[in-house]
mmCIF file as gemmi writes it, N, C-alpha and C atoms, coordinates in Angstrom:
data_model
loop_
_atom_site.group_PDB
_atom_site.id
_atom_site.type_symbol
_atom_site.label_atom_id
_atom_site.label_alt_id
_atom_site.label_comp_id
_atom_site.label_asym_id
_atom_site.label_entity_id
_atom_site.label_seq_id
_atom_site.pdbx_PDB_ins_code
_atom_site.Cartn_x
_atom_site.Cartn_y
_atom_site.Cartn_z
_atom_site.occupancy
_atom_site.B_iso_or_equiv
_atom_site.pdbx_formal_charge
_atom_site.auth_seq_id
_atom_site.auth_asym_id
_atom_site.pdbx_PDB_model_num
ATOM 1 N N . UNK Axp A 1 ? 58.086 86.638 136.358 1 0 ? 1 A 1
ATOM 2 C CA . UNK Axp A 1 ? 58.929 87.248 135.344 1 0 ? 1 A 1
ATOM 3 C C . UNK Axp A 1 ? 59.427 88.599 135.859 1 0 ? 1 A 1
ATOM 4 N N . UNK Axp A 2 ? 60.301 88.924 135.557 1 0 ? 2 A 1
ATOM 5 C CA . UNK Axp A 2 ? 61.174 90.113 136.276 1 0 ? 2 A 1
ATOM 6 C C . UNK Axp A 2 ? 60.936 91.282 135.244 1 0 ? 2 A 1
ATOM 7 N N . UNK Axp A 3 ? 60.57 92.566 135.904 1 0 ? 3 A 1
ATOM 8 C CA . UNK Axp A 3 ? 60.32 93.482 134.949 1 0 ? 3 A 1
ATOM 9 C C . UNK Axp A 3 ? 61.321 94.174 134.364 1 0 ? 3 A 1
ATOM 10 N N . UNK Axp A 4 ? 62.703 93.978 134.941 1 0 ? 4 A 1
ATOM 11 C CA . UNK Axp A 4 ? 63.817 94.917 135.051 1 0 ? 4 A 1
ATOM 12 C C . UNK Axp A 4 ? 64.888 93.572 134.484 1 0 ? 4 A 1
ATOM 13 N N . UNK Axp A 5 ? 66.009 93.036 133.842 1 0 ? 5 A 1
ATOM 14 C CA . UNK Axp A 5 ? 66.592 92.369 133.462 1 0 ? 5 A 1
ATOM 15 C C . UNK Axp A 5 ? 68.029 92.928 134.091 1 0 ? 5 A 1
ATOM 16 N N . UNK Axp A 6 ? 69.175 92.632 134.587 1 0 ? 6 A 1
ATOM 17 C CA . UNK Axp A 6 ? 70.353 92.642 135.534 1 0 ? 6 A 1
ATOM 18 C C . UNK Axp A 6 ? 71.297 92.602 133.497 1 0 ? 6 A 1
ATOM 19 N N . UNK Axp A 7 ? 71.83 93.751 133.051 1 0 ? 7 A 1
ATOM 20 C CA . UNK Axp A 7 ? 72.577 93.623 132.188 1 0 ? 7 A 1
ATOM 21 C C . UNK Axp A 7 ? 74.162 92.838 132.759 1 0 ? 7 A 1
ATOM 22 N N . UNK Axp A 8 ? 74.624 91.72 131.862 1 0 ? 8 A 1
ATOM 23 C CA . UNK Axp A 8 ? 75.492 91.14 132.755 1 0 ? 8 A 1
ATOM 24 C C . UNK Axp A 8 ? 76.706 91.771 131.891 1 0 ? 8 A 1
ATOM 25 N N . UNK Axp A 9 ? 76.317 91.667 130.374 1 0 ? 9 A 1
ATOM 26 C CA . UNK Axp A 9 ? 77.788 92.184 129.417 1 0 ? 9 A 1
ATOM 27 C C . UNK Axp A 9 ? 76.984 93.157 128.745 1 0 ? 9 A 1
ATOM 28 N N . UNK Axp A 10 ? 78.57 94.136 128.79 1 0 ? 10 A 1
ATOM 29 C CA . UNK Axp A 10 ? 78.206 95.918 128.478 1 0 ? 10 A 1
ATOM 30 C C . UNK Axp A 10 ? 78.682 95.537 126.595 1 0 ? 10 A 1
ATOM 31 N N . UNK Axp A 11 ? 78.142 96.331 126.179 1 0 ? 11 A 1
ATOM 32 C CA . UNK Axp A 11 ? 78.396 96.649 124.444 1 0 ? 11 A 1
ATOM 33 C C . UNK Axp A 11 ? 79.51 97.11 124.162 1 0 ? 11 A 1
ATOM 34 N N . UNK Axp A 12 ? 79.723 95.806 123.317 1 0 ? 12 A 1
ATOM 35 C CA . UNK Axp A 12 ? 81.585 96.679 123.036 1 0 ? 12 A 1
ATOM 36 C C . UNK Axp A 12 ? 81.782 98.492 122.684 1 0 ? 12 A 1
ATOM 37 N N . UNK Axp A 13 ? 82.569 99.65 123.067 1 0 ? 13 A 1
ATOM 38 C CA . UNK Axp A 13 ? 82.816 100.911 123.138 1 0 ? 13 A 1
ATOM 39 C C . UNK Axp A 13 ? 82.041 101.542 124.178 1 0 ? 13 A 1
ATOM 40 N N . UNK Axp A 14 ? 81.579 100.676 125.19 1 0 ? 14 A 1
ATOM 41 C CA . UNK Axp A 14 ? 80.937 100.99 126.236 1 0 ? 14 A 1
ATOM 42 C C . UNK Axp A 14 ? 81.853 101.359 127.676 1 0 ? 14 A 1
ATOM 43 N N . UNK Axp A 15 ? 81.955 102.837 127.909 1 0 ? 15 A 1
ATOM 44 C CA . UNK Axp A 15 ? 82.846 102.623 128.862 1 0 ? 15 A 1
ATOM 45 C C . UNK Axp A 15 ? 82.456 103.568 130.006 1 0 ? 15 A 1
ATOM 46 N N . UNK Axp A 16 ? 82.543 103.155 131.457 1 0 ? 16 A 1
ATOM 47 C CA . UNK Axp A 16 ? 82.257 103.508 132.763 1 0 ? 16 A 1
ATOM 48 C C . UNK Axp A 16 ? 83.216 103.705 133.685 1 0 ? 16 A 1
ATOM 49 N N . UNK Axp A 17 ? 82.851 104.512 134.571 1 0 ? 17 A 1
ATOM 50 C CA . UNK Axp A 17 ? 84.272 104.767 136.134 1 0 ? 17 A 1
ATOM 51 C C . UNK Axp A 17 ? 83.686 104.478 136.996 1 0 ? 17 A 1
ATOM 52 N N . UNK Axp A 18 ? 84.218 103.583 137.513 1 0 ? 18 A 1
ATOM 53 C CA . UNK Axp A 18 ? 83.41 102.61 138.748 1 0 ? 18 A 1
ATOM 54 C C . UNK Axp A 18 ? 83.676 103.707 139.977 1 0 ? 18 A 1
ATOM 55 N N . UNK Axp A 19 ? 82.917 103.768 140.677 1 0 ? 19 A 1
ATOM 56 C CA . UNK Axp A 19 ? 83.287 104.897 142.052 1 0 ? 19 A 1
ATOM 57 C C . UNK Axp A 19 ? 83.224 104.098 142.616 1 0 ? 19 A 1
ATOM 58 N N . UNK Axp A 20 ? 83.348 102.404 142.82 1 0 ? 20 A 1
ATOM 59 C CA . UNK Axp A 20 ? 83.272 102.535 144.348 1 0 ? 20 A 1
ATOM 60 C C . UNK Axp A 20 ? 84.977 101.627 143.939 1 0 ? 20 A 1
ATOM 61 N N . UNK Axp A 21 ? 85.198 101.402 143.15 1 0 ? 21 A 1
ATOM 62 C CA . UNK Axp A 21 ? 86.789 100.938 142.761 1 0 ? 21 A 1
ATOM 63 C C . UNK Axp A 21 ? 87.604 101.534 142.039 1 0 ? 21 A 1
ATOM 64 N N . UNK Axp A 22 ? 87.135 102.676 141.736 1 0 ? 22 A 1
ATOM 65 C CA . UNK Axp A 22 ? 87.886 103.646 141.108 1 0 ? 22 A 1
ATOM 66 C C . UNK Axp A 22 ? 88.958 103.366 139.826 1 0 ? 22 A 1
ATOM 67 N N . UNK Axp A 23 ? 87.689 102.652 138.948 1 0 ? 23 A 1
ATOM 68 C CA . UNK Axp A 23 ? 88.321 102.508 137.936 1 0 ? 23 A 1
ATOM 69 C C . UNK Axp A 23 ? 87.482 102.169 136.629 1 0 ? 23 A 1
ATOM 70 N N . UNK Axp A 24 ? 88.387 102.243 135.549 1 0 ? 24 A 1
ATOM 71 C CA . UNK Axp A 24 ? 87.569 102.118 134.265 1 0 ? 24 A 1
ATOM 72 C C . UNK Axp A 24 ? 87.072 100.734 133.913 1 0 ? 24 A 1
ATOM 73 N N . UNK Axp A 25 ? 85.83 100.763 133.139 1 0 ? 25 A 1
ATOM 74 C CA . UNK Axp A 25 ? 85.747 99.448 132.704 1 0 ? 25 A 1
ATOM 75 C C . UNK Axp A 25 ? 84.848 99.154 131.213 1 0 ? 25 A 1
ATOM 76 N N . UNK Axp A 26 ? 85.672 98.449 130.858 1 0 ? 26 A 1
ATOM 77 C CA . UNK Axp A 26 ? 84.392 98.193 129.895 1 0 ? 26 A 1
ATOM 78 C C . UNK Axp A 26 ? 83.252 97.628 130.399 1 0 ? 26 A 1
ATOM 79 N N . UNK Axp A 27 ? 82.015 97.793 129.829 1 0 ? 27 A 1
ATOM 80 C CA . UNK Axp A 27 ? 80.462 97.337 130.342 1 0 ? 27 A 1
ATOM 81 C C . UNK Axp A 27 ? 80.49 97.209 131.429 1 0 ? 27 A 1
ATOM 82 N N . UNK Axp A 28 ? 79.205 97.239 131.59 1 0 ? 28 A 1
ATOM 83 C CA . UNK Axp A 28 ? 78.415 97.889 132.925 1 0 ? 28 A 1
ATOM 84 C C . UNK Axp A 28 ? 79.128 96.426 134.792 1 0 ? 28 A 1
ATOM 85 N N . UNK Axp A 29 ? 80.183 96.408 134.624 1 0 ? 29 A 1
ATOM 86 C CA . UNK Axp A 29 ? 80.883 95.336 135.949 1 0 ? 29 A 1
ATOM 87 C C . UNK Axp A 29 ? 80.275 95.426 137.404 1 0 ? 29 A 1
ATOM 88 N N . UNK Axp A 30 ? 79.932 96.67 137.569 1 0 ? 30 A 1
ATOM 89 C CA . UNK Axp A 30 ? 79.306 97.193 138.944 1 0 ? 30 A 1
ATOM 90 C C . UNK Axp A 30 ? 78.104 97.465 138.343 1 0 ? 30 A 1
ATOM 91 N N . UNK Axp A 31 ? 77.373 97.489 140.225 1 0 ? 31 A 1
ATOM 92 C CA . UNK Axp A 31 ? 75.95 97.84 139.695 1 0 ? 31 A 1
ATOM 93 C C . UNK Axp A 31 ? 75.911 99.521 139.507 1 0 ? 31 A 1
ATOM 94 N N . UNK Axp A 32 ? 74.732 99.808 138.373 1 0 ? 32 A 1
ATOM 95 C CA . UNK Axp A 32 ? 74.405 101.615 138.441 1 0 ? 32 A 1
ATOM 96 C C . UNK Axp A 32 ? 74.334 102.193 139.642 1 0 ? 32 A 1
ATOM 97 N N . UNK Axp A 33 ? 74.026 101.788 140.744 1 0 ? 33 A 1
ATOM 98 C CA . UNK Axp A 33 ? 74.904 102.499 141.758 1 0 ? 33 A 1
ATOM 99 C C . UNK Axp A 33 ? 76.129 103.351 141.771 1 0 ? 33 A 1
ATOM 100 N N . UNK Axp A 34 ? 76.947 102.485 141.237 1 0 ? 34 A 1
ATOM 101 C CA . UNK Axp A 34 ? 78.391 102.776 141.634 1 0 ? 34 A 1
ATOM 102 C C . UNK Axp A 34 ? 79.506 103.04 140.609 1 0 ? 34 A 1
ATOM 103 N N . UNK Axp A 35 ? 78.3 103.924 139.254 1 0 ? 35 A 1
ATOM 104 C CA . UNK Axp A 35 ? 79.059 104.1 138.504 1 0 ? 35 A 1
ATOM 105 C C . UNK Axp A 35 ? 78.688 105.517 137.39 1 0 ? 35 A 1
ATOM 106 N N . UNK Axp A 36 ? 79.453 105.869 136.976 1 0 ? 36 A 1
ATOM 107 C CA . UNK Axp A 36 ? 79.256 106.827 135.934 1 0 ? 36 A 1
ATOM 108 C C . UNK Axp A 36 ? 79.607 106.106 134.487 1 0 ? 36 A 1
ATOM 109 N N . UNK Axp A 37 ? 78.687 107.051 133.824 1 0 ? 37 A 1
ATOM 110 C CA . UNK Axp A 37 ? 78.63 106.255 132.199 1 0 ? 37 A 1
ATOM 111 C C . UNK Axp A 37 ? 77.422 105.742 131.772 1 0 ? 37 A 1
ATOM 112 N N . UNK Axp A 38 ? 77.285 105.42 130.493 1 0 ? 38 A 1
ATOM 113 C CA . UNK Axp A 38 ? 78.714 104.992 129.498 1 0 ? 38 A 1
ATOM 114 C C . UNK Axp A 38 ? 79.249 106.279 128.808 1 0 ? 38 A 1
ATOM 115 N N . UNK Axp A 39 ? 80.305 105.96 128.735 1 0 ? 39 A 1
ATOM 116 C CA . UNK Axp A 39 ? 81.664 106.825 127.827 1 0 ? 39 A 1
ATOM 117 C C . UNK Axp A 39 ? 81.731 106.188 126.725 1 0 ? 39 A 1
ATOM 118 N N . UNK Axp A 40 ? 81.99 107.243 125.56 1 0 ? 40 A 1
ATOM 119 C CA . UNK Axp A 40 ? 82.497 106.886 124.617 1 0 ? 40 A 1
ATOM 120 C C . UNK Axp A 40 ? 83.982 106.371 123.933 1 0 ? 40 A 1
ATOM 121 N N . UNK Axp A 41 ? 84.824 106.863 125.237 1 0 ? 41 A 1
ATOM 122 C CA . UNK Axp A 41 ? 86.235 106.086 124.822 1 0 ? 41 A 1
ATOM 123 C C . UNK Axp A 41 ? 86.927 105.894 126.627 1 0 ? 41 A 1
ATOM 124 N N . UNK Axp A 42 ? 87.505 104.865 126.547 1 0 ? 42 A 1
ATOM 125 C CA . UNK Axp A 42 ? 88.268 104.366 127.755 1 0 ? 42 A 1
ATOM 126 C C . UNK Axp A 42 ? 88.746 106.423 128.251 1 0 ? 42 A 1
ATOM 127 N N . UNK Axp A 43 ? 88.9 106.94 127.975 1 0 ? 43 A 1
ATOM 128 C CA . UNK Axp A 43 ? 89.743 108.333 127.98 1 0 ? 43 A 1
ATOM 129 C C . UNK Axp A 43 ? 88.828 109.336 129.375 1 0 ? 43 A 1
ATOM 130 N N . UNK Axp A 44 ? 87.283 109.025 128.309 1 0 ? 44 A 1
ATOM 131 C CA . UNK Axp A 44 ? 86.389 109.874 128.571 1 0 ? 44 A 1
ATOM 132 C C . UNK Axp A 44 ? 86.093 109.145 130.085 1 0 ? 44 A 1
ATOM 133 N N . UNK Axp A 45 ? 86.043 108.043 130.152 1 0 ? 45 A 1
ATOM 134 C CA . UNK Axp A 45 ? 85.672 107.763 131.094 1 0 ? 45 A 1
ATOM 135 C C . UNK Axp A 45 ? 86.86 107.963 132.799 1 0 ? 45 A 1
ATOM 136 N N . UNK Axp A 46 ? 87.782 107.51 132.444 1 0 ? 46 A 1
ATOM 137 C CA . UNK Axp A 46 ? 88.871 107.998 133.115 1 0 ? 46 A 1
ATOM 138 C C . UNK Axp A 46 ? 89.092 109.311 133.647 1 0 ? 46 A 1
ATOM 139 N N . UNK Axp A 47 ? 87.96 110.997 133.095 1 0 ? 47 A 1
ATOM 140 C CA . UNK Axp A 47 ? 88.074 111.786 133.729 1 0 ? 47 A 1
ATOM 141 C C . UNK Axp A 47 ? 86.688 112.485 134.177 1 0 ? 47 A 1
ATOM 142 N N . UNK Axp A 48 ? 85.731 111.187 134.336 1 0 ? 48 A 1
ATOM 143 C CA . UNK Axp A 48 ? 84.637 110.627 134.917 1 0 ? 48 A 1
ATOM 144 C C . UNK Axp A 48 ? 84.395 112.04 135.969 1 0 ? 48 A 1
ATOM 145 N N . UNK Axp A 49 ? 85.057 111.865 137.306 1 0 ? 49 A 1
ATOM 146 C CA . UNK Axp A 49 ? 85.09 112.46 138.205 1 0 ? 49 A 1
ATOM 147 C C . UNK Axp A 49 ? 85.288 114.015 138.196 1 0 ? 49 A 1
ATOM 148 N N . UNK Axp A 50 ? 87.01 114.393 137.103 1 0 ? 50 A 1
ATOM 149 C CA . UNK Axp A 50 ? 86.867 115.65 136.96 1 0 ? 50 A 1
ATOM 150 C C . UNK Axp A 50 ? 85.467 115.983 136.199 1 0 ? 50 A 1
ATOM 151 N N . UNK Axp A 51 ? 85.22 115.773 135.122 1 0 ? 51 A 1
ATOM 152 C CA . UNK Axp A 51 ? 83.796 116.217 134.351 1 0 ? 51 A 1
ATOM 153 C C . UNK Axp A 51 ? 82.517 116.068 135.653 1 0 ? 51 A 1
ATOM 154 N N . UNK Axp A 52 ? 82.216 115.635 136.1 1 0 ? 52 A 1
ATOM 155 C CA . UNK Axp A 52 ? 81.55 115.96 137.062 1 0 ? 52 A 1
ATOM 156 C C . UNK Axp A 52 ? 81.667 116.897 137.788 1 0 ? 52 A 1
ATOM 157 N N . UNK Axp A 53 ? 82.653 116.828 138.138 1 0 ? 53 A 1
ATOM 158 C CA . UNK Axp A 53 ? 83.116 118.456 139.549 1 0 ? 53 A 1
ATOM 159 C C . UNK Axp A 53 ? 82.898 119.51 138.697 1 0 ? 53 A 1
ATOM 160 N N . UNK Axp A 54 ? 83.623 119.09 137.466 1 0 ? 54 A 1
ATOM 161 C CA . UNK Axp A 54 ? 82.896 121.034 136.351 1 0 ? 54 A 1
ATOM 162 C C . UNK Axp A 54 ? 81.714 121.432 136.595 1 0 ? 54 A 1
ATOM 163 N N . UNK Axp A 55 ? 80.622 120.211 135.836 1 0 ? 55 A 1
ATOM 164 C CA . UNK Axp A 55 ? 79.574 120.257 135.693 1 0 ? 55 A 1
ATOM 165 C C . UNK Axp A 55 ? 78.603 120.723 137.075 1 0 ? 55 A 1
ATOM 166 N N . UNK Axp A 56 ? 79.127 120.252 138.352 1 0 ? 56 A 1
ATOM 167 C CA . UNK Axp A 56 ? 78.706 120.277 140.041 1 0 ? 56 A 1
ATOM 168 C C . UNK Axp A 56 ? 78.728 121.965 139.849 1 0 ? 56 A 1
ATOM 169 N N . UNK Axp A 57 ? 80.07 122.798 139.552 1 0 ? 57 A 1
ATOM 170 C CA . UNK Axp A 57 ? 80.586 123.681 139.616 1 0 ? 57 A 1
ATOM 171 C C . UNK Axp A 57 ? 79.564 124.683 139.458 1 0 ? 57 A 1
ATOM 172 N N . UNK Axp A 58 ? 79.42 124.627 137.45 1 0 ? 58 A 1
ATOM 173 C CA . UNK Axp A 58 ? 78.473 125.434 136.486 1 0 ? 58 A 1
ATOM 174 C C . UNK Axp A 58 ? 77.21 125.332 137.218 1 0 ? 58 A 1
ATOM 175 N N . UNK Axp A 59 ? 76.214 124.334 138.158 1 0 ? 59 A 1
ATOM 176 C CA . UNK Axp A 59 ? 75.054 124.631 138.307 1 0 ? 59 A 1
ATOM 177 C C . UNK Axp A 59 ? 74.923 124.895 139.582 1 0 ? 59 A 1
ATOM 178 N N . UNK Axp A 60 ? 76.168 124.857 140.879 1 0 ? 60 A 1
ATOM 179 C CA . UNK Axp A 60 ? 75.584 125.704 141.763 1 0 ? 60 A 1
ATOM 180 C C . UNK Axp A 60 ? 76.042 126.976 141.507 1 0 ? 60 A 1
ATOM 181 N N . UNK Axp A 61 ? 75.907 127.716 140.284 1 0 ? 61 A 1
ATOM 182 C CA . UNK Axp A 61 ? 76.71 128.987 140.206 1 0 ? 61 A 1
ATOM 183 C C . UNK Axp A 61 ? 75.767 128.917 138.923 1 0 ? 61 A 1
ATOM 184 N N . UNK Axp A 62 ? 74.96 128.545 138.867 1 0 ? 62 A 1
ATOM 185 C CA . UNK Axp A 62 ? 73.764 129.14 137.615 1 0 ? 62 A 1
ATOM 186 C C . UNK Axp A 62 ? 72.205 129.499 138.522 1 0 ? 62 A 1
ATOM 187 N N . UNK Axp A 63 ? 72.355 130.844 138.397 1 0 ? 63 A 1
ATOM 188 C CA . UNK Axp A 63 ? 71.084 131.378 139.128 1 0 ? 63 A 1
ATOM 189 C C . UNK Axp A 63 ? 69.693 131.072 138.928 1 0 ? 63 A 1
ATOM 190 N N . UNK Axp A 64 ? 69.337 129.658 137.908 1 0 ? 64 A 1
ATOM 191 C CA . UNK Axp A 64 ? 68.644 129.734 137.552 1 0 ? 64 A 1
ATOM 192 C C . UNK Axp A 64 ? 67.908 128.088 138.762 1 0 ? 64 A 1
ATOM 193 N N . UNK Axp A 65 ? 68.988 127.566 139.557 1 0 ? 65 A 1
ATOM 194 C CA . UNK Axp A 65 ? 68.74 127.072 140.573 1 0 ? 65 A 1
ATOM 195 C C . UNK Axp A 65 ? 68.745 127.038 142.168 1 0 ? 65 A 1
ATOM 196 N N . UNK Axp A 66 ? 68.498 128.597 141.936 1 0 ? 66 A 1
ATOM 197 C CA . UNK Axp A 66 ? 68.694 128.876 143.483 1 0 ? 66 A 1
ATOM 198 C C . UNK Axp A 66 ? 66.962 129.993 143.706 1 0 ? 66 A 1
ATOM 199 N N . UNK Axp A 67 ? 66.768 129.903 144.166 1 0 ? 67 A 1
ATOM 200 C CA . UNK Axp A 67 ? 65.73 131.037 144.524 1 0 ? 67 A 1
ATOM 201 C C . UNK Axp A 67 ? 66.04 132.395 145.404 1 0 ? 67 A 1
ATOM 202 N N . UNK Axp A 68 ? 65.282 132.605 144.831 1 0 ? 68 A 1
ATOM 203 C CA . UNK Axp A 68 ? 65.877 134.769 145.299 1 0 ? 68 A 1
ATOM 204 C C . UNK Axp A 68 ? 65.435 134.818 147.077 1 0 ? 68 A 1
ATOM 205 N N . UNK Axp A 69 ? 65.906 135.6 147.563 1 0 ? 69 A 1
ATOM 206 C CA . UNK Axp A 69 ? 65.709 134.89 149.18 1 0 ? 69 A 1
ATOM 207 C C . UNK Axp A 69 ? 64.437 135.879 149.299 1 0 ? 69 A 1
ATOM 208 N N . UNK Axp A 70 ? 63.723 135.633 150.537 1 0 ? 70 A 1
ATOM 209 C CA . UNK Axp A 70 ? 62.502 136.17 150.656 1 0 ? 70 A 1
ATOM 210 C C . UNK Axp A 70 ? 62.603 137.429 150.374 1 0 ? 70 A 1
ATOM 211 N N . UNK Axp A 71 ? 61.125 138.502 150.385 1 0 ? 71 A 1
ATOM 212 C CA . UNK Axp A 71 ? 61.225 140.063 149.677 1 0 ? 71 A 1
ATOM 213 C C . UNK Axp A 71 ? 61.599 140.449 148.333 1 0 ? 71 A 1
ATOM 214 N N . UNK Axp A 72 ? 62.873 139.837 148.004 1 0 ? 72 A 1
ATOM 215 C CA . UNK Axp A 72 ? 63.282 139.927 146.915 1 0 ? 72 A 1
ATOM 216 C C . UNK Axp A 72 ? 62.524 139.939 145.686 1 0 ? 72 A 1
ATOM 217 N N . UNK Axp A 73 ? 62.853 141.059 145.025 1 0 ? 73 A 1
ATOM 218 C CA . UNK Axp A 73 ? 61.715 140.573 143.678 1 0 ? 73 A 1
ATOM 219 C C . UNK Axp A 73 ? 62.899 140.363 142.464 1 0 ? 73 A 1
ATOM 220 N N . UNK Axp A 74 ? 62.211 139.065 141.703 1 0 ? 74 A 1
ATOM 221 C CA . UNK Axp A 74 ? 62.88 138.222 140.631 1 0 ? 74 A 1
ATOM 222 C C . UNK Axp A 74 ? 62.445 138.844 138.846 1 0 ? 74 A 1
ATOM 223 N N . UNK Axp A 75 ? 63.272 138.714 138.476 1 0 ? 75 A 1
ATOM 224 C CA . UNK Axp A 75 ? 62.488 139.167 136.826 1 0 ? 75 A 1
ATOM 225 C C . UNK Axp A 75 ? 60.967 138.346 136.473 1 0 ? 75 A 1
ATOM 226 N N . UNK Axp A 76 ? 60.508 137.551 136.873 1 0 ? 76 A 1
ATOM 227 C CA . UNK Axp A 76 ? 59.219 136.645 137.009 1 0 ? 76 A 1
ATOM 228 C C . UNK Axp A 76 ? 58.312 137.969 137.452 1 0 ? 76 A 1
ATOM 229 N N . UNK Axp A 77 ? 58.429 138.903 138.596 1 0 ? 77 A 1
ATOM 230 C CA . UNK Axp A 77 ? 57.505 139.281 139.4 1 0 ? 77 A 1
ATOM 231 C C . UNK Axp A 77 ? 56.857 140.407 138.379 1 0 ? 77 A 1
């Protein structure tokens, strides 16, 4: 018996951006590999990629994931 089940059909308002075909889809068509989602509207998903690059953006530019370089003393110390 398989512990993990292969979803074959996605739930209708289910929507994803396939990266490795670069495109929208309803339910899950590619494997989670090769995809972002689910989205809540065909829209959201379509700017899949930009919303990511924001998001990439905001956390290498949030100090709260970088460490203070050696010597340095941090508000912690």
């Amino acid at each position: 018996m398989a512990l993990f089940k292969k979803r074959t059909a996605g739930k209708p308002g289910e929507w994803y951006y396939c990266l490795e075909h670069g495109t929208v889809e309803e339910g899950p068509d590619c494997p989670g590999k090769d995809r972002f989602g689910p989205y809540a509207t065909p829209e959201e998903a379509r700017h899949a990629m930009q919303t990511a690059a924001e998001r990439n953006l905001k956390w290498e530019n949030d100090p709260r994931w970088h460490d203070a370089p050696s010597g340095e003393r941090t508000d912690e110390d």
